[in-house]
C-alpha positions as CSV (number, residue, x, y, z in Angstrom):
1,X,-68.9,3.8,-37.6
2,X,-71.8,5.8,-38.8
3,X,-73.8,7.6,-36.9
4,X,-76.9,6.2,-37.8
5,X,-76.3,3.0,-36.2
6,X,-78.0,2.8,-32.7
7,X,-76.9,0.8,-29.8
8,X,-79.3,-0.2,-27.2
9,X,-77.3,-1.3,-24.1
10,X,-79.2,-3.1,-21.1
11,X,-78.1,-2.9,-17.7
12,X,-79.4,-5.1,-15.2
13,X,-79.3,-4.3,-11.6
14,X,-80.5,-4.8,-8.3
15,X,-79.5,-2.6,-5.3
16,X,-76.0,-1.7,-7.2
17,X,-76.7,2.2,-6.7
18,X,-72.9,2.4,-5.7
19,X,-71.9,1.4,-9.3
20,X,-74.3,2.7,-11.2
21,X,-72.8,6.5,-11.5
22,X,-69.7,5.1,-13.3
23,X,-71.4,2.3,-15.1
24,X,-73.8,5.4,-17.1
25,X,-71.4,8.0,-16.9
26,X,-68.9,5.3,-19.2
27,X,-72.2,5.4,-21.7
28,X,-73.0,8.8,-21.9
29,X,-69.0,9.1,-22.6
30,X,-69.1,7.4,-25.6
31,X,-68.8,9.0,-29.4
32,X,-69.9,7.8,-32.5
33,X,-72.6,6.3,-32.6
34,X,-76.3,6.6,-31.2
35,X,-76.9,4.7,-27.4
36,X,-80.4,3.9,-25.7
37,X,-79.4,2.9,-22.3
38,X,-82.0,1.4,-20.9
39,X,-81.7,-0.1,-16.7
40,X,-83.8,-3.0,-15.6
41,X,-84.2,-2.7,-11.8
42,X,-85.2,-5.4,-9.7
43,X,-86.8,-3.2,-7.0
44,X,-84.0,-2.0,-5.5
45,X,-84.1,-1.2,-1.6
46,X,-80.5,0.9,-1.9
47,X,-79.9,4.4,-3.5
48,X,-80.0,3.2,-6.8
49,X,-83.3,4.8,-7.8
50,X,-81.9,8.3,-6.8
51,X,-79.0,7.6,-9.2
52,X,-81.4,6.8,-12.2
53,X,-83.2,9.9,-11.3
54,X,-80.4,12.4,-12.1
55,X,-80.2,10.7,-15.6
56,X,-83.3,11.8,-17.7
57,X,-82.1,10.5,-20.8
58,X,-82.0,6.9,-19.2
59,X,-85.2,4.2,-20.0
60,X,-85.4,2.2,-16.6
61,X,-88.1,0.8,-14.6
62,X,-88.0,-1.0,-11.4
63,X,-90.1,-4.0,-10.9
64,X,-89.2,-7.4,-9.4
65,X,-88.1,-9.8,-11.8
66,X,-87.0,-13.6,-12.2
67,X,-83.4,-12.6,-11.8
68,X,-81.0,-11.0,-13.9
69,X,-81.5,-13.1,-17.2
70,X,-85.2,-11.8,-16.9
71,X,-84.4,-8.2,-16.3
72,X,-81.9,-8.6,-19.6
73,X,-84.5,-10.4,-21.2
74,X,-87.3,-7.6,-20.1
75,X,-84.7,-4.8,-21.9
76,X,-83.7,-6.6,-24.7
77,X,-87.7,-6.2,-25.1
78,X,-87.8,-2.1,-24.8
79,X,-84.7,-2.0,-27.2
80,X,-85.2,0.1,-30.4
81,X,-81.1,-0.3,-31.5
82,X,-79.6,-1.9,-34.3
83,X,-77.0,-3.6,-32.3
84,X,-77.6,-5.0,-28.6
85,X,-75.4,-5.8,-25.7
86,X,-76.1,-5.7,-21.8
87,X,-73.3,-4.1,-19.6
88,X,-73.6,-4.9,-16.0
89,X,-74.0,-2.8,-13.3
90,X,-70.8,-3.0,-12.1
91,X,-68.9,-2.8,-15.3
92,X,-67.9,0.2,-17.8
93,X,-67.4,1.0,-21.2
94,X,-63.5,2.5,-21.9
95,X,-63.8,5.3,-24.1
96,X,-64.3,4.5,-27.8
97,X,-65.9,1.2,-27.0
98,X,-68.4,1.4,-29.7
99,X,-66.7,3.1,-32.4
């Protein structure tokens, strides 16, 4: 895929810190092709806002929200990407997902 096509992926989350390190860590791993991530958090209570702070690159805010659709909805919104997809939390992208 070129690289001039930009993914936008959206990850939703409320007090999911413990996933969050290998839920990124699978984005930033992936070649190819240009990723905003971008984390909707639902004013999370747990460590999860430390984890966001070690990523600079991320987009994220932390608000509360209607639930997760909202928080999807809410990135989808902040997107700049040619293609979009939401990843959850607690998911991960293998390597070469995007290619």
């Amino acid at each position: 895929m070129p690289l001039f096509v930009k993914f936008s992926i959206i990850t939703p989350s409320f007090n999911q810190g413990r996933f969050l390190t290998d839920c990124i860590e699978s984005v930033l791993a992936q070649t190819g092709v240009e990723v905003e991530h971008i984390v909707t958090d639902a004013g999370s209570t747990d460590e999860t806002l430390e984890v966001l702070g070690r990523y600079p690159h991320l987009k994220w805010t932390s608000e509360k929200d209607d639930g997760m659709s909202d928080g999807i909805n809410k990135g989808f919104l902040r997107a700049t990407g040619d293609w979009l997809m939401w990843l959850n939390c607690d998911d991960f992208l293998l390597p070469g997902a995007l290619e």
